[in-house]
C-alpha positions as CSV (number, residue, x, y, z in Angstrom):
1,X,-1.8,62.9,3.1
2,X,-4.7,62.2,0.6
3,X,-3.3,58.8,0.6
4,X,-3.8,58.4,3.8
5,X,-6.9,59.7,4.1
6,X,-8.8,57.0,1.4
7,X,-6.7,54.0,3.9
8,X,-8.0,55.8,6.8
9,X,-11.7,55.9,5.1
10,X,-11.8,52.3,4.2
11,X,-10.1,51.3,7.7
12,X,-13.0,52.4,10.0
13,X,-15.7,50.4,8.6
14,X,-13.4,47.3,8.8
15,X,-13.1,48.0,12.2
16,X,-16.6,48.4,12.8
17,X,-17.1,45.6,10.9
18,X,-14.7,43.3,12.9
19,X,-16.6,44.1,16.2
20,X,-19.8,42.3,14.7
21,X,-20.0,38.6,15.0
22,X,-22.4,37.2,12.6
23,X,-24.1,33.7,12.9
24,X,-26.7,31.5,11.7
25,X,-27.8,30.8,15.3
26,X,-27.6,32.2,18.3
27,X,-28.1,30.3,21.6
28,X,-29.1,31.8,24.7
29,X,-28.2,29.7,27.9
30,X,-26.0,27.3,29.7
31,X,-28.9,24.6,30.1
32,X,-29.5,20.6,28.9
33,X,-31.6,22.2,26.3
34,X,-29.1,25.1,25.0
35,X,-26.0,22.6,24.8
36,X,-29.0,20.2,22.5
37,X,-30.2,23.3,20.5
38,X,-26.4,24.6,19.8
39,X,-24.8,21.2,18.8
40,X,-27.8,20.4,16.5
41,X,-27.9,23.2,14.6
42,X,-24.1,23.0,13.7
43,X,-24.5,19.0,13.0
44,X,-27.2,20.7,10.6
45,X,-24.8,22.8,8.7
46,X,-25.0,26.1,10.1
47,X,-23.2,28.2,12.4
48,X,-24.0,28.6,15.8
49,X,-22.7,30.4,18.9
50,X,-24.3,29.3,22.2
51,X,-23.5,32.5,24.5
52,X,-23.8,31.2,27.9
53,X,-23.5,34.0,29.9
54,X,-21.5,32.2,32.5
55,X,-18.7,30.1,33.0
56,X,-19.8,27.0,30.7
57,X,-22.6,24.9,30.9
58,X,-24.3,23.5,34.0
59,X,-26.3,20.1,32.9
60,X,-28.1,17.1,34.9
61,X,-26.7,13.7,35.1
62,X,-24.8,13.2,31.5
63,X,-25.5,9.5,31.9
64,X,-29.0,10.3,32.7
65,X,-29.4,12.1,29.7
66,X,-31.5,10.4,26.6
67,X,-29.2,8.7,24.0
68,X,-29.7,10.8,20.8
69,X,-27.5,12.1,17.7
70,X,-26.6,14.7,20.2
71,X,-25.4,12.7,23.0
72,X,-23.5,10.2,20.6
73,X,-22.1,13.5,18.9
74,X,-20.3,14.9,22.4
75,X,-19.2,11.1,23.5
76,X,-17.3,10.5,19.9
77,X,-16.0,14.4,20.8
78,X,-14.9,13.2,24.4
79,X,-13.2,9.9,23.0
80,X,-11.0,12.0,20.8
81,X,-10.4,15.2,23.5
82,X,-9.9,12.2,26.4
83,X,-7.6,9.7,24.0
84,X,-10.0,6.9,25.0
85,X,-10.7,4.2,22.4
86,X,-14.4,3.2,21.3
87,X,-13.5,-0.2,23.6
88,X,-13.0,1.7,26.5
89,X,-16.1,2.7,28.7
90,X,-16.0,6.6,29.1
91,X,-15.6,8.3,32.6
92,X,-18.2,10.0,34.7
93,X,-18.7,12.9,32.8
94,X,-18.7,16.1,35.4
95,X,-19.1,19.7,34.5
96,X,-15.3,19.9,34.4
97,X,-14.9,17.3,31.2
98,X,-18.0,18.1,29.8
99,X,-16.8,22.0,29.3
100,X,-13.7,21.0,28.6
101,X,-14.6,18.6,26.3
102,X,-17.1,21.6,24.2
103,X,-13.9,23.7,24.9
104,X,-11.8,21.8,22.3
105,X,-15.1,21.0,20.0
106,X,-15.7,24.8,19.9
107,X,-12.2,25.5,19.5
108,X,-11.4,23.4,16.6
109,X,-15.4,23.6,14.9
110,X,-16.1,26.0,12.2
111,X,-19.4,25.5,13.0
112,X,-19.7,25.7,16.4
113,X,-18.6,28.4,18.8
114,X,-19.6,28.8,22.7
115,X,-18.5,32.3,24.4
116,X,-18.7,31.8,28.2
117,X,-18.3,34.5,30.8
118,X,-20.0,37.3,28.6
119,X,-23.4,38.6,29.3
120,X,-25.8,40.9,26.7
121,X,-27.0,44.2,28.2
122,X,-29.7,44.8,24.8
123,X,-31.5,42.3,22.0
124,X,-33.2,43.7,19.1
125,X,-34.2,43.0,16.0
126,X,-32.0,43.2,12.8
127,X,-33.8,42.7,9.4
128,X,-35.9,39.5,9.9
129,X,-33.1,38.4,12.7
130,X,-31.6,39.4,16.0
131,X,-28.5,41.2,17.5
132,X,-27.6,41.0,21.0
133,X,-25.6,43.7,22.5
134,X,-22.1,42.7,24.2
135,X,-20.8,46.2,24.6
136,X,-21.4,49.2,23.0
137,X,-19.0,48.1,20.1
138,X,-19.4,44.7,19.9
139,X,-22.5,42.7,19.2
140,X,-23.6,39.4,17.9
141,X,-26.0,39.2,14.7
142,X,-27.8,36.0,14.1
143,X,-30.8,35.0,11.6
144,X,-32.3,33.2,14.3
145,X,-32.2,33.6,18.3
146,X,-33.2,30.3,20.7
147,X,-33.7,31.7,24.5
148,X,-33.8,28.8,27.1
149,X,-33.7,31.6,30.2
150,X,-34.4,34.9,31.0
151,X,-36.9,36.0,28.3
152,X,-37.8,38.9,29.8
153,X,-34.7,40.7,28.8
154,X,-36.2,40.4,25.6
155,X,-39.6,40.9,25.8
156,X,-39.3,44.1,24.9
157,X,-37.9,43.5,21.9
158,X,-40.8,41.3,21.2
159,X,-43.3,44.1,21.8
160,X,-45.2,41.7,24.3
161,X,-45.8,41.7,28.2
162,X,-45.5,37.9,28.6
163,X,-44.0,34.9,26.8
164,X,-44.6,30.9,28.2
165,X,-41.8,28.5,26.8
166,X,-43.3,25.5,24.6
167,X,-45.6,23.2,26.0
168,X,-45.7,19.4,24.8
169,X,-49.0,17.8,24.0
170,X,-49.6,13.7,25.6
171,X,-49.9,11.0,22.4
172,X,-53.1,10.7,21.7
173,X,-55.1,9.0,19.4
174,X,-58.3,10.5,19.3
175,X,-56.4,13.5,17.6
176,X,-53.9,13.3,14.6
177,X,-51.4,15.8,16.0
178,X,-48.5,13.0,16.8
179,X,-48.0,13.4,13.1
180,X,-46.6,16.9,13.9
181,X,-43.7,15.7,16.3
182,X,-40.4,17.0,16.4
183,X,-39.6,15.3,19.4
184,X,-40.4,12.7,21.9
185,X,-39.9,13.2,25.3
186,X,-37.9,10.1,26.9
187,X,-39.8,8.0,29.9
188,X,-43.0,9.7,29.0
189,X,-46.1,10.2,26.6
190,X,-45.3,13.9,25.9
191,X,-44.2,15.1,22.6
192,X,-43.5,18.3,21.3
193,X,-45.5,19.5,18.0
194,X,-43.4,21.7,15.4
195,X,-46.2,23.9,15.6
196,X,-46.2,24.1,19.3
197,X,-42.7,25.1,18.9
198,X,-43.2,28.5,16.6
199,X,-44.5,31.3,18.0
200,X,-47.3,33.0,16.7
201,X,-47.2,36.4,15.5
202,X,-43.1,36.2,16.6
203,X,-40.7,35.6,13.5
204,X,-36.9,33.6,14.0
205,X,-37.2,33.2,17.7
206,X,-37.8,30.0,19.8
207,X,-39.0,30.0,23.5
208,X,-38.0,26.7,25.5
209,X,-37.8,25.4,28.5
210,X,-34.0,24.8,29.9
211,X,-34.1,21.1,30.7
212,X,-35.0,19.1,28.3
213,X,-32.4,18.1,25.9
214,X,-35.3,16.5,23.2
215,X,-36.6,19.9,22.7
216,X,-33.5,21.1,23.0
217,X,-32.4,19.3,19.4
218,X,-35.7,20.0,18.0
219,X,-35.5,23.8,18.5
220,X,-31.8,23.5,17.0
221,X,-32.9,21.6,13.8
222,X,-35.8,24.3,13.2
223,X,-33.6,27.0,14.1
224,X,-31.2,25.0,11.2
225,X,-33.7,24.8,9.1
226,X,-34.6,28.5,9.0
227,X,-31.0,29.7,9.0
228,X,-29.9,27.3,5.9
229,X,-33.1,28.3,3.3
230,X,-32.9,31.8,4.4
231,X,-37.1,31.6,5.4
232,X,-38.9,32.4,8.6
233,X,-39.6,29.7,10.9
234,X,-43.3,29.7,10.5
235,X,-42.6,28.5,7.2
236,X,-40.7,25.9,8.6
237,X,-41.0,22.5,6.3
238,X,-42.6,19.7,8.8
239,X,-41.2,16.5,6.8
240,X,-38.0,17.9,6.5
241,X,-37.2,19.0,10.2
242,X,-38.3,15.5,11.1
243,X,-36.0,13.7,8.7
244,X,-33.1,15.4,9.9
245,X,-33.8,15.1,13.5
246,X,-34.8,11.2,12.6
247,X,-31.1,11.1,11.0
248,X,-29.4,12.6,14.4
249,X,-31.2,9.9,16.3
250,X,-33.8,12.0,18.1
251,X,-36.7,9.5,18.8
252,X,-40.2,11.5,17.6
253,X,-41.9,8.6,19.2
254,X,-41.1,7.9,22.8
255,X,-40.9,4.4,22.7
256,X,-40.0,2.6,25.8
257,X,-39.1,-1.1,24.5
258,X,-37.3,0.3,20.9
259,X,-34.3,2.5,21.5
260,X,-32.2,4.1,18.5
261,X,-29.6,0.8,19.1
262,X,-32.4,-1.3,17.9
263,X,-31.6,-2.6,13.4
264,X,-35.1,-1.2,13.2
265,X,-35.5,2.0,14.8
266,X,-35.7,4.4,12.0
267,X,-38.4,2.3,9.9
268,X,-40.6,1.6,13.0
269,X,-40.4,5.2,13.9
270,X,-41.3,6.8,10.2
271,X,-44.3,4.1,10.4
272,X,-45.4,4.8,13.9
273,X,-45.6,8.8,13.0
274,X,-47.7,7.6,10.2
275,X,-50.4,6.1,12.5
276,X,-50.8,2.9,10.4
277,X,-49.6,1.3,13.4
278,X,-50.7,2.4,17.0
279,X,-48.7,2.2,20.4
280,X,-49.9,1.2,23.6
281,X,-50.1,3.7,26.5
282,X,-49.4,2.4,30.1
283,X,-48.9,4.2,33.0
284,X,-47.8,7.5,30.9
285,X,-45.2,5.6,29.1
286,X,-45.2,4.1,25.5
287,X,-44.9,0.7,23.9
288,X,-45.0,-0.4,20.4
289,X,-44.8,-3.7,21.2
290,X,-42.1,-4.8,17.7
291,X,-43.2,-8.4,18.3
292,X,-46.6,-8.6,18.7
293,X,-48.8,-10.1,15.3
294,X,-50.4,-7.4,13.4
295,X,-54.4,-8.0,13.0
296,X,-56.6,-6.7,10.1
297,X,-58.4,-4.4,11.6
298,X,-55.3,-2.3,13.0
299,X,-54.4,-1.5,9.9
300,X,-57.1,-1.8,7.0
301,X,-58.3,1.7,8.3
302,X,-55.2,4.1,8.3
303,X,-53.8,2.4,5.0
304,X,-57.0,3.6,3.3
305,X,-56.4,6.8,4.5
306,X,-53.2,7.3,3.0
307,X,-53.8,5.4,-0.4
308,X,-56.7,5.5,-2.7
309,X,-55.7,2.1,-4.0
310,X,-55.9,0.7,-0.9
311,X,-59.6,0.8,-0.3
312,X,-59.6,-0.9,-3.4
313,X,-57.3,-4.0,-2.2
314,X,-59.0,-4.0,1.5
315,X,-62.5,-4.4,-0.6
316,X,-61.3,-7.9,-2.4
317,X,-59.4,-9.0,0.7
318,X,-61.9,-9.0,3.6
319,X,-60.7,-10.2,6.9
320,X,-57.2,-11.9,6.0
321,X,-54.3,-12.8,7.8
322,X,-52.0,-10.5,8.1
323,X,-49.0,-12.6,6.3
324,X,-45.9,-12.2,4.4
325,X,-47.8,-13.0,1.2
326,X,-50.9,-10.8,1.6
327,X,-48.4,-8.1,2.5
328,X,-46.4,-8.3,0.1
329,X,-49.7,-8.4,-2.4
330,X,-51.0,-5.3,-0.9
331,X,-47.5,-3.3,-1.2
332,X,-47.4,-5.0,-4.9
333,X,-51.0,-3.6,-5.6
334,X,-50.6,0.0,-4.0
335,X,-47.0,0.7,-4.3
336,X,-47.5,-0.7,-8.6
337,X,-45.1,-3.2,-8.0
338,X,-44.8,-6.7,-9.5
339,X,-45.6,-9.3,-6.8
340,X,-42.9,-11.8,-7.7
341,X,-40.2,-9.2,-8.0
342,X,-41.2,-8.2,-4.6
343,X,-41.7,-11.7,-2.8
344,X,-37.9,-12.5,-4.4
345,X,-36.4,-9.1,-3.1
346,X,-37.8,-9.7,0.2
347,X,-36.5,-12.9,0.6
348,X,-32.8,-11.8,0.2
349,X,-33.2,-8.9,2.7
350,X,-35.3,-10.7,5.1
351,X,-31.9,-11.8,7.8
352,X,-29.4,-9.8,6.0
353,X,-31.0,-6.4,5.2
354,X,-33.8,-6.4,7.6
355,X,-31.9,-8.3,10.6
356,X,-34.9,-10.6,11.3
357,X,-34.4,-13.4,13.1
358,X,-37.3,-15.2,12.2
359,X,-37.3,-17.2,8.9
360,X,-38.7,-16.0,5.4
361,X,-41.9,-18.0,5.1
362,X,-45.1,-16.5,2.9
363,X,-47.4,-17.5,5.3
364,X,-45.9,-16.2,9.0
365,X,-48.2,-13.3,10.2
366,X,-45.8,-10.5,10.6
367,X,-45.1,-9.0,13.5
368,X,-45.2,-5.2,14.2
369,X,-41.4,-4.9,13.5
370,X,-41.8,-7.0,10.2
371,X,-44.7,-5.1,8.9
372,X,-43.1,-1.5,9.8
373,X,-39.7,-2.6,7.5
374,X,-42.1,-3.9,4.6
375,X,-44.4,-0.8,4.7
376,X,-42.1,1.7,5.3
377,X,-39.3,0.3,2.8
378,X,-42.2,-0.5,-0.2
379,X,-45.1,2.0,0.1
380,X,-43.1,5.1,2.2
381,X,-46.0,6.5,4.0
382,X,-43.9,9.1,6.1
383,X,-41.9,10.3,3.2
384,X,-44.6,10.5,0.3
385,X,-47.5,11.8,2.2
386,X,-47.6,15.2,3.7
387,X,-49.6,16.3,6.4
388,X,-51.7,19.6,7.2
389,X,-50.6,21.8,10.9
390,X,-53.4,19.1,12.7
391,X,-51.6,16.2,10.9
392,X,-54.3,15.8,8.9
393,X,-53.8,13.6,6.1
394,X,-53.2,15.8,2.7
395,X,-53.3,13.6,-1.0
């Protein structure tokens, strides 16, 4: 009998235990923005459960939706569910595929899990995290919660009357915010500021709006991000949320004319978030322009403002042409490089490397494309220089 009263001891806090689901992330929703959030945080390494509270996920227009590391994610996900080789065009995907498609991907994830069909009747805080409330004996604990619909179920939790989803901010240059972005919105100027994205005052919780699948990926890299270092999400690290969401394929700068297909993307975007070269806003839309001739005065000023040595080189080189050769003498002099070395590496990554299709020659002026590989390859003004909540430059 003593026997089995010790099994009997040590059984009911398994049993109690086995009714708790614990998670990295936890997803609230069935929205564009909660199938984003979920995925990206478990392409980010952590767990996540999207709990939609229904019976699977209701999006817009799949083909409508932006091309990201997200999208590309669920279409290599379909190929394999659907049998259909990388040749073959994919289907219209309806509501039916697309659940049945995160079906299998949840099913056979260790990452990723979506529970469909079961509502939460409380949410509270656990430690620095959250636990919803299935039943009375079960619940779900996560380190960090992202709502995309019915916050007021929550707002109590929160200790607040009221709670506004993220708002994006329009690129502008009169400001240095842009530096911030975590996320561009597609067809637009908007972009969404990681510190737009936390919530004051409100610790592990992010607020978003249901159809947008940009911030969407943003809130599930943060989330990510705050789950994986075990840290609260107003200490989230800036430059490190934007390099994984630049490695998913998640434009920060809506370009119009450069998609994520393009050789170049990921160098003209880590310059562009730089400043050191400036798009062109028409018509609420953005253009970099990749083969347009970069001028002197375009650049002589944010290049100072990120190096020191700089203002030095600008000094002796007083309205130049923007060539191969004075470029690669001003990455030579800043980045303490040895010109020659430089002009000869250059040369044999010019077509093959850098996919140019204009010719090595020391004295073409470079285009915006060309310049953006050279800079961003040689002096790494995104990944060397950090920036303050304004995007103020910090050296």
């Amino acid at each position: 009998m003593k026997k089995l009263f010790f099994v009997f001891l040590y059984l009911i806090p398994l049993l109690t235990y086995a009714q708790t689901i614990k998670t990295d992330v936890l997803v609230l929703g069935n929205s564009t923005a909660a199938f984003a959030a979920g995925i990206q945080a478990s392409e980010s390494g952590v767990n996540a459960i999207i709990l939609t509270q229904s019976d699977g996920f209701k999006l817009n227009n799949f083909k409508n939706l932006p091309q990201t590391g997200v999208t590309k994610a669920f279409e290599k996900r379909a190929r394999k569910s659907l049998k259909i080789a990388d040749s073959t065009a994919l289907p219209e995907i309806t509501p039916q595929i697309l659940n049945a498609v995160i079906k299998n991907w949840s099913d056979s994830s260790k990452l990723l899990d979506v529970i469909n069909n079961t509502p939460y009747y409380e949410l509270k805080r656990s430690g620095s995290g959250w636990e919803a409330k299935l039943t009375k004996e079960k619940s779900i604990k996560a380190k960090v919660l992202i709502v995309t619909d019915n916050i007021e179920k929550i707002l109590p939790a929160l200790k607040i009357q009221s709670l506004n989803p993220v708002e994006t901010n329009n690129l502008n240059y009169s400001e240095n915010l842009y530096r911030t972005t975590i996320g561009g919105i597609n067809g637009t100027s908007d972009f969404l500021s990681l510190y737009n994205l936390i919530i004051p005052n409100q610790e592990n919780i992010l607020y978003i709006k249901p159809d947008n699948l940009e911030i969407g990926q943003a809130a599930g890299a943060t989330a990510a991000y705050a789950a994986f270092f075990q840290t609260k999400t107003s200490l989230s690290n800036l430059k490190r949320i934007q390099g994984e969401l630049l490695s998913y394929k998640l434009s920060l700068m809506p370009f119009e004319d450069v998609t994520i297909a393009d050789s170049n993307w990921l160098a003209i975007q880590k310059v562009s978030i730089t400043g050191i070269l400036k798009a062109d806003i028409n018509n609420g839309k953005v253009y970099f322009n990749a083969e347009k001739q970069v001028t002197y005065d375009e650049i002589k000023q944010p290049i100072k403002d990120y190096y020191y040595k700089a203002q030095i080189w600008f000094d002796d080189h007083q309205n130049i042409s923007i060539n191969l050769e004075n470029t690669i003498s001003m990455v030579s002099y800043v980045g303490n490089k040895a010109v020659d070395a430089t002009k000869t590496e250059i040369e044999k990554k010019w077509n093959k490397s850098y996919k140019f299709s204009s010719k090595y020659d020391l004295k073409k002026v470079l285009t915006r494309r060309e310049f953006s590989v050279i800079i961003n390859e040689y002096l790494k003004p995104f990944d060397v220089v950090n920036v303050d909540r304004t995007g103020r430059v910090i050296r």
